[in-house]
C-alpha positions in Angstrom: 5.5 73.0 -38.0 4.0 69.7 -38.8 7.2 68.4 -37.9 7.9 69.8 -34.9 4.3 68.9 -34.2 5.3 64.9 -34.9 8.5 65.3 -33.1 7.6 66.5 -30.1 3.8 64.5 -29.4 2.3 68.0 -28.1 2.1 71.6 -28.7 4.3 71.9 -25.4 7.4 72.3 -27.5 5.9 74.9 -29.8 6.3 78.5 -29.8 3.4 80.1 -28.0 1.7 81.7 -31.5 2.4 78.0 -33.2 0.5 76.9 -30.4 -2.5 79.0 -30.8 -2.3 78.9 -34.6 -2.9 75.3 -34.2 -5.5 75.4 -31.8 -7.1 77.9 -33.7 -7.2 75.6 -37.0 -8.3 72.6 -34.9 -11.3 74.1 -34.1 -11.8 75.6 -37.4 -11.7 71.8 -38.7 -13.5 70.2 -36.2 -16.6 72.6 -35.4 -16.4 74.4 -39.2 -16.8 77.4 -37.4 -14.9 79.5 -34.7 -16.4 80.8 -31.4 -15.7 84.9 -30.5 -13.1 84.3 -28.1 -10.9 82.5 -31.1 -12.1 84.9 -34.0 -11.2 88.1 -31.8 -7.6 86.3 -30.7 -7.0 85.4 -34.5 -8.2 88.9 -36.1 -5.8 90.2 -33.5 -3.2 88.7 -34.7 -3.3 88.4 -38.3 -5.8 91.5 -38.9 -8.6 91.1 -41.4 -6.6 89.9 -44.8 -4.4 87.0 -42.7 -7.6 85.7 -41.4 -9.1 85.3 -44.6 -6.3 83.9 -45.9 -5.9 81.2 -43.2 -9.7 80.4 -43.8 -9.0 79.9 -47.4 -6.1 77.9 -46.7 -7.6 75.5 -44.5 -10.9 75.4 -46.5 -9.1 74.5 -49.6 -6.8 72.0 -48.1 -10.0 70.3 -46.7 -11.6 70.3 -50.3 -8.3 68.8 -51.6 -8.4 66.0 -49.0 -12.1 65.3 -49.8 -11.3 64.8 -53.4 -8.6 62.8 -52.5 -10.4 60.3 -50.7 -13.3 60.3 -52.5 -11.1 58.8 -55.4 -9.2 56.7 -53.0 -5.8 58.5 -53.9 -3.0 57.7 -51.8 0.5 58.0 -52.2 2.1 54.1 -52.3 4.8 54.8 -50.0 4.5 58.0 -47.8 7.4 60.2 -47.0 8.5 59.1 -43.6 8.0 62.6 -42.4 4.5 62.3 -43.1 3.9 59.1 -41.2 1.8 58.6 -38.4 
């Protein structure tokens, strides 16, 4: 996804759950919370468990980056599919 993502410059060329999914994760990231209309769409969609899961996933990817920076760890030369 984080390719297609790169590729394409917007969610426009995403499938329309990709779309949301991201959306959904943006907001997650940015406001560290979600508002009803997103927790009722993603609870819809990925019931109790996968919404749990996805906030784990994001919350521990978040903790990883933050350890990360904190020790200024960075990879010398980045894969080019992870270039921005």
């Amino acid at each position: 996804m984080v390719d297609e993502i790169n590729k394409a410059g917007q969610e426009a060329m995403l499938v329309i759950g990709d779309v949301s999914k991201s959306a959904d994760v943006r907001e997650m990231i940015r406001s560290h919370r979600v508002s009803e209309p997103t927790f009722q769409a993603i609870y819809g969609r990925l019931g109790e468990k996968g919404m749990v899961e996805l906030a784990a996933t994001i919350g521990y990817y978040a903790m990883l980056a933050c350890t990360l920076n904190t020790f200024d760890v960075y990879t010398a030369t980045p894969p080019d599919d992870l270039k921005i």
